[in-house]
Each structure stands twice: as structure tokens, then as C-alpha cells.
PDB file of N, CA, C and O in Angstrom:
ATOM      1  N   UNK A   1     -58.464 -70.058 -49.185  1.00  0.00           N
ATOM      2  CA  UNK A   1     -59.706 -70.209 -48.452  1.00  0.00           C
ATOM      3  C   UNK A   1     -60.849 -70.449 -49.424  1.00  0.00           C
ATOM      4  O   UNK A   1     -60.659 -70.463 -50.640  1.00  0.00           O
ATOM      5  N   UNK A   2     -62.068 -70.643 -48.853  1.00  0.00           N
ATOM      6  CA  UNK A   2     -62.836 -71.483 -49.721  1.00  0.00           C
ATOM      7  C   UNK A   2     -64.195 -70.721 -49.653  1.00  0.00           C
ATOM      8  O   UNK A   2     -65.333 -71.186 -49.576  1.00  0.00           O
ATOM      9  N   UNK A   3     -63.668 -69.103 -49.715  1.00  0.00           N
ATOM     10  CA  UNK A   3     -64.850 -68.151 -49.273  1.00  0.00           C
ATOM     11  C   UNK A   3     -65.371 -67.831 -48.067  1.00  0.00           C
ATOM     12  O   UNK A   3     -66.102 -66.882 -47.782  1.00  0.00           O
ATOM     13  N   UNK A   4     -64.887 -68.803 -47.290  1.00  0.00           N
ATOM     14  CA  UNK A   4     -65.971 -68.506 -45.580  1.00  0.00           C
ATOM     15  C   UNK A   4     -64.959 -67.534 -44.999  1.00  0.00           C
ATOM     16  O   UNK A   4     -63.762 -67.258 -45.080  1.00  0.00           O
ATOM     17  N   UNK A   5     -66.364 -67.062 -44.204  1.00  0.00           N
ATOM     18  CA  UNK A   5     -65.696 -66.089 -43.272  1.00  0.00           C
ATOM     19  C   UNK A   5     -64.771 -66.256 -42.255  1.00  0.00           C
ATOM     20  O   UNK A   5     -65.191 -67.083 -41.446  1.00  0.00           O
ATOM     21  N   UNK A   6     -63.288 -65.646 -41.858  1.00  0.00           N
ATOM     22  CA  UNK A   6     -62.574 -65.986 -40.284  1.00  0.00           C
ATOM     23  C   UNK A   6     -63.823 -66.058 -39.183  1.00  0.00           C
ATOM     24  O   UNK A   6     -64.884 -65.448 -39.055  1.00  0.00           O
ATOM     25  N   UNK A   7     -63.142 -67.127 -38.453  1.00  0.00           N
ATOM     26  CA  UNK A   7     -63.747 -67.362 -36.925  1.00  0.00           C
ATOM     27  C   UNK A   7     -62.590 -67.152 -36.236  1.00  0.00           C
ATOM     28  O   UNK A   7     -61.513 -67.715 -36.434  1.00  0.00           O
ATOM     29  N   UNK A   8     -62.920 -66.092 -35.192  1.00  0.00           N
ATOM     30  CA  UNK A   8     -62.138 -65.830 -34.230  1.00  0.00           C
ATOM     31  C   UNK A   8     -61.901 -66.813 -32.923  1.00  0.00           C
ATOM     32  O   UNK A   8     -62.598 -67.823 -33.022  1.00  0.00           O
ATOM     33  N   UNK A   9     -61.228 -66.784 -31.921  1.00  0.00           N
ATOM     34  CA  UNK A   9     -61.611 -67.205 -30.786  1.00  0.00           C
ATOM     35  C   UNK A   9     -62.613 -66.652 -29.817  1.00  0.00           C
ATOM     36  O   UNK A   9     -63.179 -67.259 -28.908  1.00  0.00           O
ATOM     37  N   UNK A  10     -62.745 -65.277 -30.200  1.00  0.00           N
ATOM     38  CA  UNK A  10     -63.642 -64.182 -29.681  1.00  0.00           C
ATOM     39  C   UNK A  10     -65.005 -64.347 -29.986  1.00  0.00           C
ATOM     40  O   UNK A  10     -66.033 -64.116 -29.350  1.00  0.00           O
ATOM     41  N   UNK A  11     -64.757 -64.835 -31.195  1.00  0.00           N
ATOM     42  CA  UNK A  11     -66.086 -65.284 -32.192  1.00  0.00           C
ATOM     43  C   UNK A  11     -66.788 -66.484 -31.301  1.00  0.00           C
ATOM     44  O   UNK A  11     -67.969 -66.452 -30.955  1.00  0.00           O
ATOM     45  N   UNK A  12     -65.898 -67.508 -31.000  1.00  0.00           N
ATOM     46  CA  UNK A  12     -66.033 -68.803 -30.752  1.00  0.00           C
ATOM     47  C   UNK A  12     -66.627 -68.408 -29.084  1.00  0.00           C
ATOM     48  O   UNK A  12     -67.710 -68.818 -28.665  1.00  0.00           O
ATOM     49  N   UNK A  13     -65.779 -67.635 -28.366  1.00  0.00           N
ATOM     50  CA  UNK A  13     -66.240 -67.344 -27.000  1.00  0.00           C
ATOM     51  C   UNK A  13     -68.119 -66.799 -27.127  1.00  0.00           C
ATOM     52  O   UNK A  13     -68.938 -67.552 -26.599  1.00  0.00           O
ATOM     53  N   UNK A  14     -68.593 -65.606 -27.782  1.00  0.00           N
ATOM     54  CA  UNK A  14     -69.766 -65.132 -27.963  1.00  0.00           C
ATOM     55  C   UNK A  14     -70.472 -66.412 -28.637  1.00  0.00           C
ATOM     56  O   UNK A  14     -71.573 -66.536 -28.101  1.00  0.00           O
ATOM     57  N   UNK A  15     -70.234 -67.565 -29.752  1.00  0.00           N
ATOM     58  CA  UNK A  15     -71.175 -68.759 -30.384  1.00  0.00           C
ATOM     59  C   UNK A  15     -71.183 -69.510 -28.541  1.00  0.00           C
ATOM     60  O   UNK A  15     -72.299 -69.739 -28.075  1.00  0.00           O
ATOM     61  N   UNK A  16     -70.526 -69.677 -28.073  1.00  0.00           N
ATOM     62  CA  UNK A  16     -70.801 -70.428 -26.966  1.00  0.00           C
ATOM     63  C   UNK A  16     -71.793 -70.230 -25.581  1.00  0.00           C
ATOM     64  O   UNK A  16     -72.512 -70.969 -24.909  1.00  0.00           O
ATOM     65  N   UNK A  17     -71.242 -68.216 -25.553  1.00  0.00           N
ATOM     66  CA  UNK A  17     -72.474 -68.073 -24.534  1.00  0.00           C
ATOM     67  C   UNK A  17     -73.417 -67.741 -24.901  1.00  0.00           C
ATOM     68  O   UNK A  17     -74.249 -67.545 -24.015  1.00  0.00           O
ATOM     69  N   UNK A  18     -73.821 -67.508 -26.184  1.00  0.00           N
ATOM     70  CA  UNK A  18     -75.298 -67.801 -27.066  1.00  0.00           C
ATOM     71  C   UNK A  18     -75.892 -69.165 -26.603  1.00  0.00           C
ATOM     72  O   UNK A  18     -76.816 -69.380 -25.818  1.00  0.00           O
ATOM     73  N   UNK A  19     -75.174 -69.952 -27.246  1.00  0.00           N
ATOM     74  CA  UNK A  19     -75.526 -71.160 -27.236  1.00  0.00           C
ATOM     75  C   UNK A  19     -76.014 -71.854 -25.428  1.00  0.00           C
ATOM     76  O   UNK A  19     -77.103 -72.349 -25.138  1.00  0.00           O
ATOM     77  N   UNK A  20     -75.024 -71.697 -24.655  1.00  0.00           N
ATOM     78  CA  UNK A  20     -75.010 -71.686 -23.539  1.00  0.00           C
ATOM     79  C   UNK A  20     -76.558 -71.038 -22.381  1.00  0.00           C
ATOM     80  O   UNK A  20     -77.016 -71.497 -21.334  1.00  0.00           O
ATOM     81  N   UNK A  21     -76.887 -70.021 -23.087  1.00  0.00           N
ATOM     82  CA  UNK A  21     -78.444 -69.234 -22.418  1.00  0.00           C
ATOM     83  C   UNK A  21     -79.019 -70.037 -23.503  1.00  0.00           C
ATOM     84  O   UNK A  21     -79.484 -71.051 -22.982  1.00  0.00           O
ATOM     85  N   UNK A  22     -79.228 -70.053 -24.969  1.00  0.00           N
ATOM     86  CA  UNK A  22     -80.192 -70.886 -25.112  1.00  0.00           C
ATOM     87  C   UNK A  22     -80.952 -72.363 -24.641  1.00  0.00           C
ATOM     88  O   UNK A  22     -82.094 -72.790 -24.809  1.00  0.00           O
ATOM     89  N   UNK A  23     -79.708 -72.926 -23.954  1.00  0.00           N
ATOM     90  CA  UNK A  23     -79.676 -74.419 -23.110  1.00  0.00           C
ATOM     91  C   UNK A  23     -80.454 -74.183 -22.101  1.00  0.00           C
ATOM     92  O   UNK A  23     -81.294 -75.000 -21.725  1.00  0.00           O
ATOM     93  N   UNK A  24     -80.193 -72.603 -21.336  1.00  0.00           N
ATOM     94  CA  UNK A  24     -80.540 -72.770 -19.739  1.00  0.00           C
ATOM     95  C   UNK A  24     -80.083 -72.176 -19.258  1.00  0.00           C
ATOM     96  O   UNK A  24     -80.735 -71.251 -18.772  1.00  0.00           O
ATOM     97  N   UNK A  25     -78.665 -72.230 -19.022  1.00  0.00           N
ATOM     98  CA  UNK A  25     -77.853 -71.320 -18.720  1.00  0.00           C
ATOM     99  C   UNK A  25     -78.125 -70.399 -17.713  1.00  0.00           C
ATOM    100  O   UNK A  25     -78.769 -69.546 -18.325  1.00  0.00           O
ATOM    101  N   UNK A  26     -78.037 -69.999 -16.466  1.00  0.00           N
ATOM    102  CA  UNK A  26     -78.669 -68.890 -15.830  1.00  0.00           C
ATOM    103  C   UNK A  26     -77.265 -67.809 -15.527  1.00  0.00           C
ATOM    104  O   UNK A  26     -76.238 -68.376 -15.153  1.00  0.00           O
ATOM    105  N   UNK A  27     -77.240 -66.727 -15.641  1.00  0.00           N
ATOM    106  CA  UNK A  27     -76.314 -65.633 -16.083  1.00  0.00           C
ATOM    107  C   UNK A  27     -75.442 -65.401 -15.112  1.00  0.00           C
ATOM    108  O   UNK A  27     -74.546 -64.570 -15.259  1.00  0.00           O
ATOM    109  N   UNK A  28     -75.625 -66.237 -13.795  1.00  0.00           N
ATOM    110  CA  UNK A  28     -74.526 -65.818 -13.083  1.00  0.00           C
ATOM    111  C   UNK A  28     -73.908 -67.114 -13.114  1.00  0.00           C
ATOM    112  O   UNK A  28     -73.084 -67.027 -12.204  1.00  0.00           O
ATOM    113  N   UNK A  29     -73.827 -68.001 -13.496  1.00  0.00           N
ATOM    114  CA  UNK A  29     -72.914 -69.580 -13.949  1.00  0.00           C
ATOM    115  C   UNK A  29     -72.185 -68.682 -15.048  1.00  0.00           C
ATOM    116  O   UNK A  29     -71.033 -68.251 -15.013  1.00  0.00           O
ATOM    117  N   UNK A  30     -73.272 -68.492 -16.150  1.00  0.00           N
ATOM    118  CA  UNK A  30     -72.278 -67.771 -17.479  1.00  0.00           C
ATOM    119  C   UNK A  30     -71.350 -66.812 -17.412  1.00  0.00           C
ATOM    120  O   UNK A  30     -70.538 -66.735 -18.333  1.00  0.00           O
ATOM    121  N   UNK A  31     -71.282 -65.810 -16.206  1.00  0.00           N
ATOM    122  CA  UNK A  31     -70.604 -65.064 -15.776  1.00  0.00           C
ATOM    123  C   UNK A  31     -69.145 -65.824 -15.228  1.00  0.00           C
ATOM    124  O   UNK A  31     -67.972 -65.535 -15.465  1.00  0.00           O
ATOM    125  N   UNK A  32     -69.556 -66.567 -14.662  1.00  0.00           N
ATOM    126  CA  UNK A  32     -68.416 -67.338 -14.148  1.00  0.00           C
ATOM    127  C   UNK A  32     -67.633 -67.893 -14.984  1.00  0.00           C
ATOM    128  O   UNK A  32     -66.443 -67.604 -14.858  1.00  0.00           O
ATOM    129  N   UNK A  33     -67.885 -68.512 -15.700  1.00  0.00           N
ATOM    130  CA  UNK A  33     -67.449 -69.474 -16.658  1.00  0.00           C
ATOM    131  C   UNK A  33     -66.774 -68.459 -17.508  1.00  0.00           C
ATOM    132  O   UNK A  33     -65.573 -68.566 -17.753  1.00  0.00           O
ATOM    133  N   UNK A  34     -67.630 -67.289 -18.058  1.00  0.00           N
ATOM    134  CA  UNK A  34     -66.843 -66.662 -19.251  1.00  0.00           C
ATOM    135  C   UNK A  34     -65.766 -65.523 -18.529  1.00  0.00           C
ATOM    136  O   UNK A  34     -65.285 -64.525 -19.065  1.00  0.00           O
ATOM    137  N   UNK A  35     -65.546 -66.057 -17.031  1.00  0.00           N
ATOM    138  CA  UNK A  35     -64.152 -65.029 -16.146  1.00  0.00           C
ATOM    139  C   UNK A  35     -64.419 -63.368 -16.422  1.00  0.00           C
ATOM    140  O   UNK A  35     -63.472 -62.712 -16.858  1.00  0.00           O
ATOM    141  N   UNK A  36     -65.764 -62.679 -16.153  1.00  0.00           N
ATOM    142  CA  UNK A  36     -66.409 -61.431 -16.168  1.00  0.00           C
ATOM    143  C   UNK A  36     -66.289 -61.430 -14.689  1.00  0.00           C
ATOM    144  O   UNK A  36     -66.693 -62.143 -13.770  1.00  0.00           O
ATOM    145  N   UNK A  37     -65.288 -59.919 -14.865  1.00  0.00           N
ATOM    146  CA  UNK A  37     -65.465 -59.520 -13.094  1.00  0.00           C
ATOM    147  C   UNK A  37     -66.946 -59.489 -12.524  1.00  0.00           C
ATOM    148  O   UNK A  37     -67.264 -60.142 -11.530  1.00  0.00           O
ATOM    149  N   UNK A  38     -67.744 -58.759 -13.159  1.00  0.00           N
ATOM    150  CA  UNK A  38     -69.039 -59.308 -12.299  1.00  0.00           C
ATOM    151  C   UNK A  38     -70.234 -59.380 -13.452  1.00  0.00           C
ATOM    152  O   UNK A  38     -70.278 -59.397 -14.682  1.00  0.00           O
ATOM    153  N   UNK A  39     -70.871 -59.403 -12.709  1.00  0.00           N
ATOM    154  CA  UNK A  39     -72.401 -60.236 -13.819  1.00  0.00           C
ATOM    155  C   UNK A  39     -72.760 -59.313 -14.746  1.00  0.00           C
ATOM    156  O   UNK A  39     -73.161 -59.544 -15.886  1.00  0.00           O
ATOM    157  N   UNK A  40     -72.600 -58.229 -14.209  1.00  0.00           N
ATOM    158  CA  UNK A  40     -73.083 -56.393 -14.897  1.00  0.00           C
ATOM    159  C   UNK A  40     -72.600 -56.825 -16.150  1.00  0.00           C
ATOM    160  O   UNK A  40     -73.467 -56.820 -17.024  1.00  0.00           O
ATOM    161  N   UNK A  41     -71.391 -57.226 -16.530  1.00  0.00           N
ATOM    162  CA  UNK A  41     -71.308 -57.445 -18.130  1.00  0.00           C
ATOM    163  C   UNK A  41     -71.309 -58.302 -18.491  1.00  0.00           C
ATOM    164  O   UNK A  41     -70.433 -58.439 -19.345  1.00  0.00           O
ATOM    165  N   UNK A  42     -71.933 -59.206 -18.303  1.00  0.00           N
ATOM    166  CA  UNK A  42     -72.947 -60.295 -18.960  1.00  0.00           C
ATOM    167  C   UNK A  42     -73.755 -59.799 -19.172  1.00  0.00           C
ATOM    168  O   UNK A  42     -74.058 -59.697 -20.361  1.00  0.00           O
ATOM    169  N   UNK A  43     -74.444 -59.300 -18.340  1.00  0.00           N
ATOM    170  CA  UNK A  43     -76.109 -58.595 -18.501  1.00  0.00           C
ATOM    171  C   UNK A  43     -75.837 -57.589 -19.890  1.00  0.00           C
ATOM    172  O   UNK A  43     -76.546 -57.516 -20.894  1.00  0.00           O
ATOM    173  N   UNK A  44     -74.675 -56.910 -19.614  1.00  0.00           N
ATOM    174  CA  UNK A  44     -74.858 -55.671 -20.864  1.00  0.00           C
ATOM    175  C   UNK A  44     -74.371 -56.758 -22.323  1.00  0.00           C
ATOM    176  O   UNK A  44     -75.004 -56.813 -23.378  1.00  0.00           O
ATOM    177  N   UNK A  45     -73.141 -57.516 -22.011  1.00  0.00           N
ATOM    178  CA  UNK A  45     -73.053 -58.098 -23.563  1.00  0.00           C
ATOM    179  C   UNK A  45     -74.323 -59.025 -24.047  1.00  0.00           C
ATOM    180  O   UNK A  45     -74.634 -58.992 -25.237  1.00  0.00           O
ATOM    181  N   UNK A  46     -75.055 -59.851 -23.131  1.00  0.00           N
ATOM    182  CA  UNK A  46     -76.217 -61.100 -23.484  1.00  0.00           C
ATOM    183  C   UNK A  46     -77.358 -60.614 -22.785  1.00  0.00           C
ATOM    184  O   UNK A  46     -78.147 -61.508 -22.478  1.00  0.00           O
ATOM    185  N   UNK A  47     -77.644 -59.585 -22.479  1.00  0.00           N
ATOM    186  CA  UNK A  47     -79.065 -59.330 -22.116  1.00  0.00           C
ATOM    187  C   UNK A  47     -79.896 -59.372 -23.164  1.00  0.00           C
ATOM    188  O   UNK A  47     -81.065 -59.565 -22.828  1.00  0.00           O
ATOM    189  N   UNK A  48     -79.703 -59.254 -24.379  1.00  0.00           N
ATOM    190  CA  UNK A  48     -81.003 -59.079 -25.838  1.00  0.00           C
ATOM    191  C   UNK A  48     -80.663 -61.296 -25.861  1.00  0.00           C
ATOM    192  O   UNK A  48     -81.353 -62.012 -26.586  1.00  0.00           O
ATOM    193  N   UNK A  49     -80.268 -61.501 -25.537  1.00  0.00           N
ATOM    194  CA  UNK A  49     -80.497 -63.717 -25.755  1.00  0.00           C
ATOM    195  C   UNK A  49     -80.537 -63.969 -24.249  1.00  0.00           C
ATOM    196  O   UNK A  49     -79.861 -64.961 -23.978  1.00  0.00           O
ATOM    197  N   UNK A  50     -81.083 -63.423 -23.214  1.00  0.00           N
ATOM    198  CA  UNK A  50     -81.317 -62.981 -21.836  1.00  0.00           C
ATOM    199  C   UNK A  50     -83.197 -63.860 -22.085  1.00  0.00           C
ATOM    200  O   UNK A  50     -83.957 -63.173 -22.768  1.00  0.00           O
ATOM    201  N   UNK A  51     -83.679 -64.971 -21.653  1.00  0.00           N
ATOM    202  CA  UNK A  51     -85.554 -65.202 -22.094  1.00  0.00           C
ATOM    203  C   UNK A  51     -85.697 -63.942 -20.711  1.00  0.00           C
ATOM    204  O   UNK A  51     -85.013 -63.395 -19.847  1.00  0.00           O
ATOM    205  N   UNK A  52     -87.084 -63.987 -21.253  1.00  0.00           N
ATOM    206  CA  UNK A  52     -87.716 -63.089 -20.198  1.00  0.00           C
ATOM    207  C   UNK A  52     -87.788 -61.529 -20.603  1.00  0.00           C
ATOM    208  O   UNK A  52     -86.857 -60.725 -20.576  1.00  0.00           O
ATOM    209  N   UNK A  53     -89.093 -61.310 -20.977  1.00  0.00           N
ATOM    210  CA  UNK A  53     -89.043 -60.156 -21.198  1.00  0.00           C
ATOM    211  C   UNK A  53     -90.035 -58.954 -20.075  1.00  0.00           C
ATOM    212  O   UNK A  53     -89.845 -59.488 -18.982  1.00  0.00           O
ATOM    213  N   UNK A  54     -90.628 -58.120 -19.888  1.00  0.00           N
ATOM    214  CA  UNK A  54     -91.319 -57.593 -18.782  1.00  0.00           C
ATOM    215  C   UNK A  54     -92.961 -58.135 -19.496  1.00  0.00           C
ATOM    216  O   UNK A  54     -94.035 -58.365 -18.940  1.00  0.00           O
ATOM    217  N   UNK A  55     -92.589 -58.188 -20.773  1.00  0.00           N
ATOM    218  CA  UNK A  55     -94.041 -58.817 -21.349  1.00  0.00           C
ATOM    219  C   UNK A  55     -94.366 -60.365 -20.551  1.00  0.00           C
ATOM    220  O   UNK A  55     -95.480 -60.768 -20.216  1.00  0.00           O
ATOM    221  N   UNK A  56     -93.149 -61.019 -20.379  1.00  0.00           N
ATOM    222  CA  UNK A  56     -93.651 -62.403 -20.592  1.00  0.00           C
ATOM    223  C   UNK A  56     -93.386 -62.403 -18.336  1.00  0.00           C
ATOM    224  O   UNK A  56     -94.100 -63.019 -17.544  1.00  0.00           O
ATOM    225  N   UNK A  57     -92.559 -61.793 -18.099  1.00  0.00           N
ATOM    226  CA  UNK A  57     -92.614 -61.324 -16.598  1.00  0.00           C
ATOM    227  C   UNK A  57     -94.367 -61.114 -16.083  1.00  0.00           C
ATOM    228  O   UNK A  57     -95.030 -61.859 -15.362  1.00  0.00           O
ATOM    229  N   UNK A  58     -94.650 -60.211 -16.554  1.00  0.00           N
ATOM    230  CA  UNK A  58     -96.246 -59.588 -16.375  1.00  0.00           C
ATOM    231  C   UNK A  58     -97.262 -60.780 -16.095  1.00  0.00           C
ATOM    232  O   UNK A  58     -98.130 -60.905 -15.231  1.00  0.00           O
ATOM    233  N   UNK A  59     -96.788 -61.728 -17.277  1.00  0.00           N
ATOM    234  CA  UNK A  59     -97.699 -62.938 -17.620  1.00  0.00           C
ATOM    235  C   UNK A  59     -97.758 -63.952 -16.680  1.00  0.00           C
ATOM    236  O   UNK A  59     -98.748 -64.601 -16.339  1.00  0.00           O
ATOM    237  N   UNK A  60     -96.466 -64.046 -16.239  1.00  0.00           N
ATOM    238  CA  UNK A  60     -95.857 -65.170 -15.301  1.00  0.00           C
ATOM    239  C   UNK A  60     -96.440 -64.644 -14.021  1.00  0.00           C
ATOM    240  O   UNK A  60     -97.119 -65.436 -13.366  1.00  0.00           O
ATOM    241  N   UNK A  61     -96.225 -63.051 -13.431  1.00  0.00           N
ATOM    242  CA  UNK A  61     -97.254 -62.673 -11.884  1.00  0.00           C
ATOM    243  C   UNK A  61     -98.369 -62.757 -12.344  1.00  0.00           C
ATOM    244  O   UNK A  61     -98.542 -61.743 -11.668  1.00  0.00           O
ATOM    245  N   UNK A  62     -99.072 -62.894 -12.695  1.00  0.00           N
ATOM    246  CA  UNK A  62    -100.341 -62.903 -13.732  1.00  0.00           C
ATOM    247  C   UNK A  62    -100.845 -63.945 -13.045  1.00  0.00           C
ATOM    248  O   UNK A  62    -101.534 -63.860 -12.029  1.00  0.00           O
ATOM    249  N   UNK A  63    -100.400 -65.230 -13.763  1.00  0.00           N
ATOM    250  CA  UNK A  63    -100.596 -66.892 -13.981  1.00  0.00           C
ATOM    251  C   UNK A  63    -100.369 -67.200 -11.990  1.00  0.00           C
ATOM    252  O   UNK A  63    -101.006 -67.859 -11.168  1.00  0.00           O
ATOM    253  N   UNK A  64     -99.364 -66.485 -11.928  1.00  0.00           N
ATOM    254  CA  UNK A  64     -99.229 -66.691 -10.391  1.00  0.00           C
ATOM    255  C   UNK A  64    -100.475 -66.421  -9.073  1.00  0.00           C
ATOM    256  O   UNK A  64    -100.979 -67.106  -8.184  1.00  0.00           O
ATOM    257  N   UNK A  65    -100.584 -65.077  -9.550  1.00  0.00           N
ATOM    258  CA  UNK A  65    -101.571 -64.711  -8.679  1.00  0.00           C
ATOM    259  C   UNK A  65    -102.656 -65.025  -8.843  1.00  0.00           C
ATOM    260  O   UNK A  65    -103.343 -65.023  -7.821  1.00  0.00           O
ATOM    261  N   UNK A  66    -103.414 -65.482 -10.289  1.00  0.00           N
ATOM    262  CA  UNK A  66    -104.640 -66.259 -10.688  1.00  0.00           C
ATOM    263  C   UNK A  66    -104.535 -67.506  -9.754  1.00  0.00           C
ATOM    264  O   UNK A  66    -105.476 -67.347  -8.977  1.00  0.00           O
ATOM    265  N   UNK A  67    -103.949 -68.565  -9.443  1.00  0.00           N
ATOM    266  CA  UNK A  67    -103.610 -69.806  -9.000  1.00  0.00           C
ATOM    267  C   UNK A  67    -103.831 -69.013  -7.811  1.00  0.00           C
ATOM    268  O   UNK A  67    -105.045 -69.110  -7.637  1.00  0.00           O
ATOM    269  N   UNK A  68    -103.433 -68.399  -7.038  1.00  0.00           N
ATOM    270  CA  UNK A  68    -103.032 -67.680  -5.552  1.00  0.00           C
ATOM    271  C   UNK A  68    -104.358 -67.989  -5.247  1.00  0.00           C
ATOM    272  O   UNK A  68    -104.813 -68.807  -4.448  1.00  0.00           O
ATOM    273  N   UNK A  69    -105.083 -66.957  -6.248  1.00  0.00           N
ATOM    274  CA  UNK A  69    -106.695 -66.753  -5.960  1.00  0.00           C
ATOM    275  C   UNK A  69    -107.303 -67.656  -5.845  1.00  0.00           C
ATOM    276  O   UNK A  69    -107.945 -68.008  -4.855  1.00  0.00           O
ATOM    277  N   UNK A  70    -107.186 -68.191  -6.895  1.00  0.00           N
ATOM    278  CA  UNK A  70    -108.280 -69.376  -7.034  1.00  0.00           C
ATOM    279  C   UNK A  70    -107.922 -70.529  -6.054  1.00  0.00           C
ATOM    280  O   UNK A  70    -108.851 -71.316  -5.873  1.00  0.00           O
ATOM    281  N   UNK A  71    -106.949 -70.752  -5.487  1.00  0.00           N
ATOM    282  CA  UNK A  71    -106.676 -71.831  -3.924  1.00  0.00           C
ATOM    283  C   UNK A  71    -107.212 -71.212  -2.906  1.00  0.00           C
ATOM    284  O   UNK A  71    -107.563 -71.873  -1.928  1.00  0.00           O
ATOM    285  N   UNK A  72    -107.400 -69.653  -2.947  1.00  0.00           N
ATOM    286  CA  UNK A  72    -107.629 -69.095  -1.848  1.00  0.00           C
ATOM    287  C   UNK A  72    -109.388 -69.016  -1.630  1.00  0.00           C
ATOM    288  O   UNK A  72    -109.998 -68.604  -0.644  1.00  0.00           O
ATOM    289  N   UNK A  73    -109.797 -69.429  -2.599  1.00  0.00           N
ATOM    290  CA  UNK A  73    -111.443 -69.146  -3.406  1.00  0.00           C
ATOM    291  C   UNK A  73    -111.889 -70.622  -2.878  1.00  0.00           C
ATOM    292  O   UNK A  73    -112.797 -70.698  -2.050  1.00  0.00           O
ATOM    293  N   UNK A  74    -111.335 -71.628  -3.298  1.00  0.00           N
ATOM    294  CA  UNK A  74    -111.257 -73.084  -3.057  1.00  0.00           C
ATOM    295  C   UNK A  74    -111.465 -73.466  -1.741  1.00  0.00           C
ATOM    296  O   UNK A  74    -112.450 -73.931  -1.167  1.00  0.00           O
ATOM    297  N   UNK A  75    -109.684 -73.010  -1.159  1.00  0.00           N
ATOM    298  CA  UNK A  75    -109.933 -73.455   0.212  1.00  0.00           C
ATOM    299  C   UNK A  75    -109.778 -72.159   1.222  1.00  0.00           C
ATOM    300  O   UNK A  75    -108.644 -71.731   1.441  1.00  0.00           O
ATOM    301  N   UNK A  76    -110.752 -71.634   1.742  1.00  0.00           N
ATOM    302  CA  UNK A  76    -110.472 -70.077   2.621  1.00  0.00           C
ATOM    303  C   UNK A  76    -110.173 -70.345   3.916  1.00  0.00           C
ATOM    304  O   UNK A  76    -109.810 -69.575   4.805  1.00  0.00           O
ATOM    305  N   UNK A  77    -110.403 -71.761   3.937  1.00  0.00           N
ATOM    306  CA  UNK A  77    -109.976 -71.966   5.702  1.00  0.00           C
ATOM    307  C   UNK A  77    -108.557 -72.173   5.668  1.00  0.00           C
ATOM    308  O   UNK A  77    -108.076 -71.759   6.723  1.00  0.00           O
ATOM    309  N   UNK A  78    -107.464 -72.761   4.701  1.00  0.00           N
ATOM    310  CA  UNK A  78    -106.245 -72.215   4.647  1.00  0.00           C
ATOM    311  C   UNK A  78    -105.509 -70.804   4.590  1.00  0.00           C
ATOM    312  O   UNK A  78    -104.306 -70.625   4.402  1.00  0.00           O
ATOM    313  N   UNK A  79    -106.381 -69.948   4.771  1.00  0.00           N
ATOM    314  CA  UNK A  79    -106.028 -68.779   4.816  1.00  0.00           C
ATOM    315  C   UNK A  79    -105.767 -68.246   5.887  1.00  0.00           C
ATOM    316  O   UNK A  79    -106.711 -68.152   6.672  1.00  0.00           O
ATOM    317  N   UNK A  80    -104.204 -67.619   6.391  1.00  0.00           N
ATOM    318  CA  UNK A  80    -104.522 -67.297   7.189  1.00  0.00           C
ATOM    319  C   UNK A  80    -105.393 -65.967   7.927  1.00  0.00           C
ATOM    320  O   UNK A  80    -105.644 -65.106   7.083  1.00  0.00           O
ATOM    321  N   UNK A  81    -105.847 -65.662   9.169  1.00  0.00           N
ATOM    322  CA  UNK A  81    -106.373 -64.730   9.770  1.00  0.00           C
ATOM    323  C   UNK A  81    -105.861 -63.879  10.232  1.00  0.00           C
ATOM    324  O   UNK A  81    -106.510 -63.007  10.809  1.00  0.00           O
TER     325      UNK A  81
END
């Protein structure tokens, strides 16, 4: 060998569903694909390469409800009564 480290197939399974959430990936496809009785361990093995954190959650109802407001500020006769 030529110094490098073994790659497992195990190895190769975890480089893929890395790779796989970094694309897009949404966790219950990845669940499927990687034959996990249910999503629960996906979530526990790839929840830390999981985007979304409660920081960036917060931000996103945030950004949401600013827009809410401000259409509702705009136009109030779309509102309903």
C-alpha cells in the first residue's frame, strides 16, 4: 500500500449520505435509499450535516412574519375580518 488509509464499504455508505444532504437531499428520501427502518436513525446518525439550525429556523419565522406584516400594512383590505 502506498500509505492511504482502508476505505470501507461502510466508509463509502456514510461519504455518500454526506455527500447526498449536502446536494439537497431531504432525510426521508435518504432514509429510504440508505434501507433505515425508520427516519429516527437518520436523524441520530446525520443530524450534525442535517442544514438548519434553531438559529437559522428563528431567522427564517422571522423573515416570514416580517413579509406577513408588511403585505398586511400594504394591503389591509386583504385581510380578512
Amino acid at each position: 500500500m502506498a500509505g492511504l488509509p482502508l476505505v470501507t464499504l461502510h466508509d463509502c455508505r456514510h461519504t455518500f449520505a454526506s455527500f447526498a444532504i449536502a446536494a439537497g437531499m431531504n432525510a426521508k428520501t435518504l432514509s429510504t435509499i440508505m434501507g433505515h427502518a425508520d427516519i429516527a436513525t437518520t436523524y441520530d446518525l446525520y443530524r450534525h450535516l442535517l442544514p438548519g439550525s434553531e438559529d437559522e429556523a428563528a431567522a427564517r419565522l422571522d423573515a416570514f412574519f416580517a413579509a406577513t406584516v408588511a403585505q398586511t400594512v400594504a394591503r389591509p383590505e386583504k385581510v380578512a375580518a
